[in-house]
C-alpha positions as CSV (number, residue, x, y, z in Angstrom):
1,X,62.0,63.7,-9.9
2,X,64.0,62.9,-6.7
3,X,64.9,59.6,-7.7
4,X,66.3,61.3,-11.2
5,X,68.2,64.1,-9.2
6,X,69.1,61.3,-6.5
7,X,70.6,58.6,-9.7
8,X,72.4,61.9,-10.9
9,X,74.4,62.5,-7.8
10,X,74.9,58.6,-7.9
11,X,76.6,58.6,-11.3
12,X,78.8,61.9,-10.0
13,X,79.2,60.6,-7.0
14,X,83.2,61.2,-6.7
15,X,82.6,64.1,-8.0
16,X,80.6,65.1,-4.9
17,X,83.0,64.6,-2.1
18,X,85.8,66.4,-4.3
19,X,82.8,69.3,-3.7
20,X,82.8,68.5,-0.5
21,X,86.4,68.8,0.0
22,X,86.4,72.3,-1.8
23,X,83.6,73.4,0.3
24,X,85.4,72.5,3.7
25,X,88.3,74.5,2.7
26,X,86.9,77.8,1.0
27,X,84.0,77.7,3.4
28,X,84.8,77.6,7.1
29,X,81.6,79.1,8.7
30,X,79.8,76.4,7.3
31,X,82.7,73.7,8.2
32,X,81.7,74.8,11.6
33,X,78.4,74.6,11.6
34,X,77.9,71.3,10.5
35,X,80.4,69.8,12.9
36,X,77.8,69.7,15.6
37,X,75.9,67.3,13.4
38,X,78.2,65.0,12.5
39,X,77.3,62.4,15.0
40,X,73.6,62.6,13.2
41,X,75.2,62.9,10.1
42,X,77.1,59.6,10.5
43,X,74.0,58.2,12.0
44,X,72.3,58.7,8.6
45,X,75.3,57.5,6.6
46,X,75.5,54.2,8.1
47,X,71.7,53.4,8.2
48,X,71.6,54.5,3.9
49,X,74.7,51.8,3.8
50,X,73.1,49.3,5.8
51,X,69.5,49.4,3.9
52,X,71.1,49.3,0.5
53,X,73.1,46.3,1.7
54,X,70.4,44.8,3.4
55,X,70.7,42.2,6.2
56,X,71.5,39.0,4.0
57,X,74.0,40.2,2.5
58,X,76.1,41.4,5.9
59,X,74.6,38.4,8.4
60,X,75.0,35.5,5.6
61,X,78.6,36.0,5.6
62,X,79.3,35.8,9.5
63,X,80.0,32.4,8.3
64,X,83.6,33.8,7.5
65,X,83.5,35.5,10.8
66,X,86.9,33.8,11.7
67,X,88.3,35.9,8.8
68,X,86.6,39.1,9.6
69,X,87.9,38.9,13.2
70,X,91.6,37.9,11.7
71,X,91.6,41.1,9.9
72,X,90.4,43.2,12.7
73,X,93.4,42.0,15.1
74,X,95.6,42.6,12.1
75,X,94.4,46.0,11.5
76,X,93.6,47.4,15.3
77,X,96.1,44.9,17.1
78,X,98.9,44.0,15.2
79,X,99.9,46.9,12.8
80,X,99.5,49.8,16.0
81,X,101.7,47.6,18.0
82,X,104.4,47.6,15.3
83,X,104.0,51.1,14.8
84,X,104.8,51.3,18.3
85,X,108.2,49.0,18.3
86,X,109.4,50.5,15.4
87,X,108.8,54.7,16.2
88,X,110.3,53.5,19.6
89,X,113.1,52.4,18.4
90,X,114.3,55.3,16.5
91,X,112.8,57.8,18.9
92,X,109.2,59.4,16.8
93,X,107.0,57.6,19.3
94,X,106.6,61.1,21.6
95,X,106.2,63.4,18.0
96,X,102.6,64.7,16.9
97,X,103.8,62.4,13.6
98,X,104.6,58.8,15.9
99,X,101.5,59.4,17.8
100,X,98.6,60.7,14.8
101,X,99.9,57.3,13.0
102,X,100.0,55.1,15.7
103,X,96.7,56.2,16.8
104,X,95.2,55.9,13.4
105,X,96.4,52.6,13.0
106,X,94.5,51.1,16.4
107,X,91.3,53.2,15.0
108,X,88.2,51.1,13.5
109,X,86.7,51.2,10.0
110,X,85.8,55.2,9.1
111,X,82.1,54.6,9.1
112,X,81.7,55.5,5.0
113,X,84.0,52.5,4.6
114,X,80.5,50.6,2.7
115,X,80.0,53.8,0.9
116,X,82.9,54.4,-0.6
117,X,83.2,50.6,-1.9
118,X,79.6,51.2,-3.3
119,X,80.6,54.1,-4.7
120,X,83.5,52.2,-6.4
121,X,80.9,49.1,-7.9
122,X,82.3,46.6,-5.5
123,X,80.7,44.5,-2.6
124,X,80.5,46.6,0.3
125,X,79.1,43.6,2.6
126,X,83.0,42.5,3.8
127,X,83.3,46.3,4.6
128,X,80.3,46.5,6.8
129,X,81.3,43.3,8.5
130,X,84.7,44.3,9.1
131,X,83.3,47.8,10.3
132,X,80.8,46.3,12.6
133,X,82.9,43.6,14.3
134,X,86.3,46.2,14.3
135,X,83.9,48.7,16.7
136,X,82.6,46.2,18.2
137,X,86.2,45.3,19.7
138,X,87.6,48.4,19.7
139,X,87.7,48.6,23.8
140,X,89.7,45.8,23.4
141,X,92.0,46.3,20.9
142,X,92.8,49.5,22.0
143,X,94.1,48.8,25.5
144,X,97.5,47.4,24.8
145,X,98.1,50.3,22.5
146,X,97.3,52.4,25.1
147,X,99.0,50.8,27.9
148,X,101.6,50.9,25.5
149,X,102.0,54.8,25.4
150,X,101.8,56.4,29.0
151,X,101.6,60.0,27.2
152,X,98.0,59.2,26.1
153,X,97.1,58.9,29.5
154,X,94.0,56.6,30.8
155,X,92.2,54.9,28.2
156,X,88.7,54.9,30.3
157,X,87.7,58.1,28.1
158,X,88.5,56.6,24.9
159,X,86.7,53.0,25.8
160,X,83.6,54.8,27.1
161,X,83.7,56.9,23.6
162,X,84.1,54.0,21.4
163,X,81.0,52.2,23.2
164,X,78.8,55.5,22.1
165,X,80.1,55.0,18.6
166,X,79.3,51.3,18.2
167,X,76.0,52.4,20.0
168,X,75.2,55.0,17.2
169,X,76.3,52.3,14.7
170,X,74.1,49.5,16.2
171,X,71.3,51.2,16.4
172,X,71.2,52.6,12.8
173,X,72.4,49.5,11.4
174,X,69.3,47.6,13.3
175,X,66.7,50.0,12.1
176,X,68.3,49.9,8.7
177,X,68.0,45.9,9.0
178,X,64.4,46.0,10.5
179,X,62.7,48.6,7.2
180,X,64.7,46.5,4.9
181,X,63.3,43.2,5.8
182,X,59.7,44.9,4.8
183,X,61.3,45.2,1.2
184,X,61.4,42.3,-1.4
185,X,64.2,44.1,-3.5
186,X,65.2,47.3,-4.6
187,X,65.3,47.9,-8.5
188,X,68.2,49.6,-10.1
189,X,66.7,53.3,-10.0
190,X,66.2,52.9,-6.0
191,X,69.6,51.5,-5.7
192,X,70.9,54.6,-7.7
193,X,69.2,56.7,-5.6
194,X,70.7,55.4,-2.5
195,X,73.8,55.7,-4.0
196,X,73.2,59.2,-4.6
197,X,72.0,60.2,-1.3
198,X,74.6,58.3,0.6
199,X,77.4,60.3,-2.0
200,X,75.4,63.4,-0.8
201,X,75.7,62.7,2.9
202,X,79.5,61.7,2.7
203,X,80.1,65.4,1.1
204,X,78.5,66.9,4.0
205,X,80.2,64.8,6.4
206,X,83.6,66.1,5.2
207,X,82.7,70.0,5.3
208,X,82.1,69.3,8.9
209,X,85.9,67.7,9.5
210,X,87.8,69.9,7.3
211,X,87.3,72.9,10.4
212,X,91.2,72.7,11.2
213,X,92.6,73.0,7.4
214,X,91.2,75.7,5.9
215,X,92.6,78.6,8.4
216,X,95.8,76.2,8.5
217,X,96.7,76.3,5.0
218,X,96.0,80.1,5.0
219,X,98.4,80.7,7.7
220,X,101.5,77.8,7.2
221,X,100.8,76.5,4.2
222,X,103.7,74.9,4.4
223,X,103.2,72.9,7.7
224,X,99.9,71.8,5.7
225,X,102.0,70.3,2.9
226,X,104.2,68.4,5.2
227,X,101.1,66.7,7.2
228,X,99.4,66.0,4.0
229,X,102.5,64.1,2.6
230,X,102.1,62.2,5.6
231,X,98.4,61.5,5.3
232,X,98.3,60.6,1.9
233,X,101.5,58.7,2.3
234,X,99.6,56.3,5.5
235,X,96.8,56.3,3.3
236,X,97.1,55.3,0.1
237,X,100.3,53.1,1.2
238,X,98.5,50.9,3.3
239,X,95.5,51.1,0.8
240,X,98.1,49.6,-1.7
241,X,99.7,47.5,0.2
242,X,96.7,45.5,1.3
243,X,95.4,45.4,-2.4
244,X,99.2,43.8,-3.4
245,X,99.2,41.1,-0.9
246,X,95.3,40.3,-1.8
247,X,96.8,40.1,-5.7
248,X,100.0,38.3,-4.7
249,X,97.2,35.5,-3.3
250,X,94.6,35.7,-5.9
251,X,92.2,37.0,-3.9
252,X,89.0,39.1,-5.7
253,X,86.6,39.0,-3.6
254,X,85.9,41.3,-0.9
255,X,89.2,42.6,-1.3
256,X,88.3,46.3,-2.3
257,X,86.3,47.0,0.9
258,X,89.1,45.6,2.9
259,X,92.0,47.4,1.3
260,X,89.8,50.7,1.7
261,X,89.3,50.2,5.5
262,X,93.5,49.0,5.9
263,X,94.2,53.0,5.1
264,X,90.6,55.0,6.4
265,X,90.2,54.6,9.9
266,X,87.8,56.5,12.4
267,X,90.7,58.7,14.0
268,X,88.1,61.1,14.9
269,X,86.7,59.1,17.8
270,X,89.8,60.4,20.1
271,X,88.9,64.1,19.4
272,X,86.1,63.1,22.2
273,X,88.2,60.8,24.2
274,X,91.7,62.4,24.6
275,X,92.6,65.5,26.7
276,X,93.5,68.5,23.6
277,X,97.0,68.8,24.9
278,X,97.4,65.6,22.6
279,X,94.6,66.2,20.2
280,X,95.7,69.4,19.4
281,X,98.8,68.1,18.2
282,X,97.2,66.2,15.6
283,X,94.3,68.0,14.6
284,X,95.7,69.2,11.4
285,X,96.6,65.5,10.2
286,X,92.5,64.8,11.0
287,X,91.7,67.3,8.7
288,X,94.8,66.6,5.9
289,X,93.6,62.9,6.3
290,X,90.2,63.6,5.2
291,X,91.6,64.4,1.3
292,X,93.3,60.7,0.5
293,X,90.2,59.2,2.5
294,X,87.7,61.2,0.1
295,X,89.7,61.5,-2.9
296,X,90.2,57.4,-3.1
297,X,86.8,57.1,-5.1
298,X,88.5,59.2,-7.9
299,X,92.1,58.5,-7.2
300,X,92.0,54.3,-6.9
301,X,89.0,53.5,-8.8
302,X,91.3,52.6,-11.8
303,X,93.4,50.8,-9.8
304,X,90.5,49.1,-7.9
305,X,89.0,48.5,-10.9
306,X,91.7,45.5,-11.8
């Protein structure tokens, strides 16, 4: 019975986190309820990923860990520090707008990064290598970024923050790794189900993040619009524009899980890190930001799908 209910969620499964959505908006009391348990929440969500993907699939490929570390400077390194020239140079870099992009651009791999690849039918093991190894550096990565902007002020906070996140991740991934290893294979009803349940959890996640937007787009709608042009705009663009130069090389494989983490990254990992006279400048583009990010199953599955 739960593995029917379970496969059913799997084959509605972007249908769930547009649920999730609507429930973060038209129901804040639960919004704020849950976002105490997001840390276990995200727990969860990253040891369902890592089980279904199992420790072959993830560990054989650190062969190409030269690539996977490539894309990780690119991503956390590079693209931030561009960000940085460029809103310098015309004068955005001080704006809640210069800073929320700049700042999501330095961040990791969102942690449903597998998830929504599975969700999707494609390989999610690029996406969990990419996510583990991008955390893993993030202390590093981060520091000329931060050096970079005085406003943000000492980045001790945010290092010491990104070590309890690629704690959290370690230690669910490993447990994941360590139950797996005691299963030959999972048949296609178990792997359904795990779809299902990790479709579940990401719908939950969301309620939790969506605190900020609800009230927000009762009171100034219109603000709302303008940051969610701007979320879905950082988004999907650099979504599509990793997907295009992939394509342009002929390059299939692994490419969807890459493309997804290029425009979903873990901005939420400065709400504990930086003082809230910045964070509160951005905390409506966290929550806009989570409607592209959970809308890409639906919105770019087609596209994806090429």
């Amino acid at each position: 019975m739960i593995l029917t209910v379970l496969g059913f969620a799997a084959r509605y499964g972007r249908i769930c986190l547009v649920l999730g959505l609507l429930a973060g908006l038209l129901l804040p009391s639960v919004a704020f309820a849950l976002r105490d348990w997001l840390p276990e929440l995200v727990a969860l969500l990253l040891f369902i990923a890592a089980f279904r993907i199992g420790p072959k699939a993830v560990l054989g490929g650190l062969n190409d860990a030269r690539h996977t570390l490539l894309l990780v400077i690119c991503f956390q390194l590079v693209l931030p520090l561009v960000a940085v020239l460029v809103f310098g140079a015309v004068g955005l870099l001080a704006t809640p707008v210069g800073l929320a992009l700049v700042l999501m651009l330095s961040a990791p791999s969102v942690t449903g990064s597998p998830n929504f690849t599975l969700l999707m039918g494609h390989d999610p093991s690029a996406a969990m290598r990419v996510l583990l190894v991008g955390t893993a550096l993030f202390p590093l990565t981060m520091l000329p970024v931060f050096l970079s902007i005085p406003v943000l002020g000492s980045p001790i906070d945010v290092v010491l923050a990104s070590l309890r996140l690629f704690g959290v991740i370690a230690v669910s991934v490993a447990f994941a790794f360590a139950l797996r290893s005691r299963v030959t294979s999972l048949d296609e009803s178990q792997r359904a189900a795990l779809d299902g349940l990790s479709a579940i959890v990401l719908a939950v996640v969301v309620v939790g993040l969506m605190t900020a937007l609800g009230p927000a787009l009762r009171s100034d709608p219109m603000l709302v619009a303008g940051w969610m042009a701007v979320a879905f705009g950082a988004n999907f663009g650099l979504q599509m524009a990793c997907w295009l130069w992939f394509r342009a090389r002929g390059v299939s494989n692994n490419a969807v899980g890459i493309s997804i983490i290029a425009g979903n990254r873990n901005i939420a990992l400065f709400l504990v890190a930086l003082p809230s006279e910045i964070t509160d400048q951005w905390l409506l583009f966290l929550g806009c930001y989570q409607v592209p990010m959970y809308l890409t199953p639906l919105l770019l599955k087609r596209v994806y799908g090429r």
